[in-house]
C-alpha positions in Angstrom: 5.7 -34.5 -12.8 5.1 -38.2 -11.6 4.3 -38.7 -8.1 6.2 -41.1 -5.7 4.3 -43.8 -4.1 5.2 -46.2 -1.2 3.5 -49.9 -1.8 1.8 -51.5 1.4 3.9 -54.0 1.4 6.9 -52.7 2.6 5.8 -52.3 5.6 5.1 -55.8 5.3 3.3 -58.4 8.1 2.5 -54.8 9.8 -0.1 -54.0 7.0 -1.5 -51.4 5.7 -2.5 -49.5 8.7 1.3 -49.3 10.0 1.7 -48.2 6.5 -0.5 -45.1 6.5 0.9 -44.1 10.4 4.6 -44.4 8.7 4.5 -43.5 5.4 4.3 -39.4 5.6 7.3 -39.4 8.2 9.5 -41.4 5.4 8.6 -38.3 3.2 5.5 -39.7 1.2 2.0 -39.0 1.3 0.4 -41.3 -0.8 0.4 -45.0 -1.0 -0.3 -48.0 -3.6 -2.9 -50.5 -1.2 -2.4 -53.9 -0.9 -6.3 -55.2 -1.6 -5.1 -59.0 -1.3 -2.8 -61.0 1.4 1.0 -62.2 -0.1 2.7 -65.3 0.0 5.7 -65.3 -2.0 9.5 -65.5 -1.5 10.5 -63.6 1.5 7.7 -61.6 2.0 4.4 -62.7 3.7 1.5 -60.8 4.6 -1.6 -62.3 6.4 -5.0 -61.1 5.2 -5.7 -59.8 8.5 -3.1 -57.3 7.7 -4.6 -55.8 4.6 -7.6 -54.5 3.3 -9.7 -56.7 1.4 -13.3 -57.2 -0.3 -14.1 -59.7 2.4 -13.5 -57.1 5.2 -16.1 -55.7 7.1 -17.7 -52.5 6.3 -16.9 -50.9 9.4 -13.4 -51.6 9.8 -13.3 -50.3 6.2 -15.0 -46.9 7.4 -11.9 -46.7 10.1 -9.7 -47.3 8.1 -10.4 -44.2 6.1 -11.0 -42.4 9.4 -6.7 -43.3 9.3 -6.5 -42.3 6.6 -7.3 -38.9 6.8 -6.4 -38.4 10.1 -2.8 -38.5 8.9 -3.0 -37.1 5.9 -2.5 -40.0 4.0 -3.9 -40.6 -0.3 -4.8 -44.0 -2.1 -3.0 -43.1 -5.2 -3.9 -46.9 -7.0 -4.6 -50.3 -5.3 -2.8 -53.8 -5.9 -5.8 -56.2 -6.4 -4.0 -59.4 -7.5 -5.9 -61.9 -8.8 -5.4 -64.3 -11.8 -7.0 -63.9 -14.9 -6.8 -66.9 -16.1 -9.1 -68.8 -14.1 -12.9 -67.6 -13.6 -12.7 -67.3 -9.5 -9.3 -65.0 -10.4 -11.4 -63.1 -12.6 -14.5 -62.7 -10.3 -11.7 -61.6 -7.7 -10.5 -58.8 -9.4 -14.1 -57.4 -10.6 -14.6 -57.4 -7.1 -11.7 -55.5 -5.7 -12.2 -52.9 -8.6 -15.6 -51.7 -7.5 -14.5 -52.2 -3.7 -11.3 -49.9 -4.8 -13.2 -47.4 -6.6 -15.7 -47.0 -3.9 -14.0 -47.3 -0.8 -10.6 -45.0 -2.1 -11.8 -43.5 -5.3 -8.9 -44.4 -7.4 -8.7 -44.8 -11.3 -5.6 -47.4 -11.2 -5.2 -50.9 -10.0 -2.4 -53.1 -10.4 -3.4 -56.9 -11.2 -1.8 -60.1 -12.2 -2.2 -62.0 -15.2 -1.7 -65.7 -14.3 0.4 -68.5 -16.0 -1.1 -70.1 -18.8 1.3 -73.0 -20.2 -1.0 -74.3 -23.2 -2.1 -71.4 -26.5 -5.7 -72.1 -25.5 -5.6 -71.0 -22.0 -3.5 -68.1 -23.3 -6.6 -67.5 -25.4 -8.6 -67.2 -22.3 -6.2 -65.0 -20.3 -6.7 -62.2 -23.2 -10.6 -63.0 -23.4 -10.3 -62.4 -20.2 -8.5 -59.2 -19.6 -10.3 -58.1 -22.8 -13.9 -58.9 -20.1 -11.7 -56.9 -17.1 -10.6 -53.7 -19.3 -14.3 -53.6 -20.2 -15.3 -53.7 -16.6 -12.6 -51.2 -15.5 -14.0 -48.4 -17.8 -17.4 -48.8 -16.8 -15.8 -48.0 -13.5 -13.5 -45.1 -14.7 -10.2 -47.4 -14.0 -7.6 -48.7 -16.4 -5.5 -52.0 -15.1 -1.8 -52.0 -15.2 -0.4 -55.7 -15.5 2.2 -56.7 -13.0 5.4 -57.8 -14.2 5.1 -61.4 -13.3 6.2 -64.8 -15.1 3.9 -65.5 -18.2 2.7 -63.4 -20.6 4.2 -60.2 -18.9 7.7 -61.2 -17.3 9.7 -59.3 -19.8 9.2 -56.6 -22.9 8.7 -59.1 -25.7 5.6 -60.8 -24.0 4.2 -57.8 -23.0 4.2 -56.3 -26.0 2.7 -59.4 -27.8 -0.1 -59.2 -25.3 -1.0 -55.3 -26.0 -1.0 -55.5 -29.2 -3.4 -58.2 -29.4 -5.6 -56.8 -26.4 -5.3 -53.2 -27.8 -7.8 -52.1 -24.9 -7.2 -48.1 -23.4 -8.1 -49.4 -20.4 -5.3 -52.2 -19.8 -1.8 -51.2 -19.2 1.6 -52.3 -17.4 3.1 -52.2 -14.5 6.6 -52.1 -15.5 8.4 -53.3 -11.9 12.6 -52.5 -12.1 13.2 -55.4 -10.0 11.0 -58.3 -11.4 12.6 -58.4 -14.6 16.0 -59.9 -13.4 14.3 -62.2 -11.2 12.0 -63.7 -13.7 14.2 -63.3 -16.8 18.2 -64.1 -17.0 20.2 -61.7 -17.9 17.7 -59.3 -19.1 18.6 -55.3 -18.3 15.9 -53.7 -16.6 16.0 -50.2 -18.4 16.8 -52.4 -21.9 13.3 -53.8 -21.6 11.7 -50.5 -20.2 13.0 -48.7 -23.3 10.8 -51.2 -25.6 7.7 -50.9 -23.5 7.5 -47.5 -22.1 4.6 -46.6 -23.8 2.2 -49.4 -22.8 2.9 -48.4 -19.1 0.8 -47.1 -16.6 2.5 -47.6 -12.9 5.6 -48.3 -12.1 7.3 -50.9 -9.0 10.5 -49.3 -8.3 11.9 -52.4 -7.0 16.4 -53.0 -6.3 17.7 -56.3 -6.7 21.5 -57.2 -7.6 20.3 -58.6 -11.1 20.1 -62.1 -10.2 17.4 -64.5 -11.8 15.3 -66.5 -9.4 17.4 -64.4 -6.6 14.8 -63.0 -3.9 16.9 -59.8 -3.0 15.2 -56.8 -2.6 16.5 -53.8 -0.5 16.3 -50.3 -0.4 16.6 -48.6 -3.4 20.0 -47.9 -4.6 21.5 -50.8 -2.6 20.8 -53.5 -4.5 23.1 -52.3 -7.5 21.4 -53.8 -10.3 19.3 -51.1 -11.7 19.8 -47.0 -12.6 16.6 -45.4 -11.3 17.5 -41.9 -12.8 17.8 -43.9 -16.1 14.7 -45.2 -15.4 12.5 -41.9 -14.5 14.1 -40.4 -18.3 13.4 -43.2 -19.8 9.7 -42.7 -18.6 10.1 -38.8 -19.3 10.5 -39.1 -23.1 7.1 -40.4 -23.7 5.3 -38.1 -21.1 4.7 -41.0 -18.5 1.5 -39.5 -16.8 1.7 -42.4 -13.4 3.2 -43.1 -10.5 6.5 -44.2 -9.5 6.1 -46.9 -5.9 8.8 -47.9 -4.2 8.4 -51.8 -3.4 10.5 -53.3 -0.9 10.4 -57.0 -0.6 13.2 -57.8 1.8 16.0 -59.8 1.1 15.7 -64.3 1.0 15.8 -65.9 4.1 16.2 -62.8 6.7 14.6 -62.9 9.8 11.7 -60.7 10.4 13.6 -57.0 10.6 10.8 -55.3 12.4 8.9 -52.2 11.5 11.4 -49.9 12.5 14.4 -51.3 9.6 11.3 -51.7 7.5 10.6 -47.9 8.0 14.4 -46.8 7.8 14.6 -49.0 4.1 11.1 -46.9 3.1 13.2 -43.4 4.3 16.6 -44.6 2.5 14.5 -45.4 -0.4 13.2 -41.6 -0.5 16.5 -40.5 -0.1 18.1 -42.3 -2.9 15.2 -40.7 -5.2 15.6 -37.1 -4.4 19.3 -37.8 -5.6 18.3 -39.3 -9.0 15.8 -36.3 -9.6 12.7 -38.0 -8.2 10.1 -35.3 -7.5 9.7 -36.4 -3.6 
């Protein structure tokens, strides 16, 4: 059965090391690594605060130390990134090997980028075509975020995988980004049409508005079924994880590490009751 994974990120301006001291008394034991700082909506993250290929080797060392010392696994790591511009791209081929040697895993989660014009969408999939080839030299596939652009909803992403057809690109099918980037589109709707291209899952609650940047603990929000979700998933023998992402909701104030913890453990909660194996 799929595992259940806590994101970085909801523990949010605190990093990842409050993550890994927090994460096991919510109920979880493994986490999906922030690699890259955020800037988006309500939720901002300083570099300082993560992990990235720029930090020092040592710090990286104690961080491991922390990692073991509570218990703690790197089930995948969020590298960002945009591949549609050359820098983006050099990025992520960095923050692949870095994950792969530093935490060992075989999944990242990356973005795609915008492209507005059909030529630069040319370059985005000879682009990820370049990446998917890099990740199996490194024994990783890449699941795409659900983002605006060519994989905000299950039409685009589908275009995309069909052309790419690469084993070593996937999605990242996130429950909460599709009502925000697409309006009026059901969540399990458009996970029912791309269930087999996907390779990690953001378990993300909103209260299905587009453009609205409202995202609580799990089963709060309203807007989407998480059981429906995991059986969706079921049916075609979904082999990843399942990561709760909290974002916070628009124009909060900071709520501090202990609310962000109490969301994490409410989050866990709501999961054991849809059949989540937690």
């Amino acid at each position: 059965m799929s595992r259940v994974c806590c994101y970085s990120n909801c523990y949010g301006p605190f990093g990842v090391w409050a993550a890994v001291e927090c994460v096991r008394e919510a109920g979880i034991a493994t986490l999906e690594l922030a690699l890259r700082a955020h800037n988006l909506g309500g939720l901002i993250i300083p570099e300082e605060a993560v992990i990235t290929e720029q930090t020092d080797e040592s710090r990286v060392r104690d961080f491991q130390n922390q990692l073991a010392n509570h218990g703690v696994e790197v089930a995948c790591c969020n590298v960002g990134g945009d591949a549609l511009s050359d820098i983006g791209v050099a990025h992520i081929e960095l923050r692949l090997k870095c994950a792969r040697r530093w935490f060992g895993v075989s999944l990242v989660v990356s973005n795609v980028g915008q492209p507005t014009t059909k030529s630069e969408r040319e370059k985005v999939i000879e682009n990820l075509a370049r990446l998917g080839d890099a990740a199996a030299a490194l024994g990783i596939v890449i699941a795409l975020e659900t983002h605006k652009g060519p994989t905000q909803n299950a039409a685009v992403m589908t275009s995309v995988m069909s052309e790419l057809r690469h084993p070593n690109i996937g999605i990242n099918f996130d429950t909460g980004n599709i009502a925000y980037y697409n309006e009026s589109f059901e969540p399990c709707r458009e996970l029912e049409a791309i269930a087999p291209w996907v390779r990690n899952v953001h378990l993300k609650d909103n209260r299905g508005g587009f453009g609205d940047w409202y995202f609580p603990a799990l089963g709060e929000g309203g807007a989407v079924d998480f059981r429906r979700v995991r059986e969706i998933l079921d049916t075609v023998g979904y082999p990843g994880s399942f990561t709760i992402e909290l974002e916070g909701i628009g124009d909060e104030p900071e709520q501090g590490l202990e609310v962000r913890q109490e969301r994490v453990r409410r989050s866990v909660e709501h999961l054991r009751a849809c059949g989540y194996d937690v």
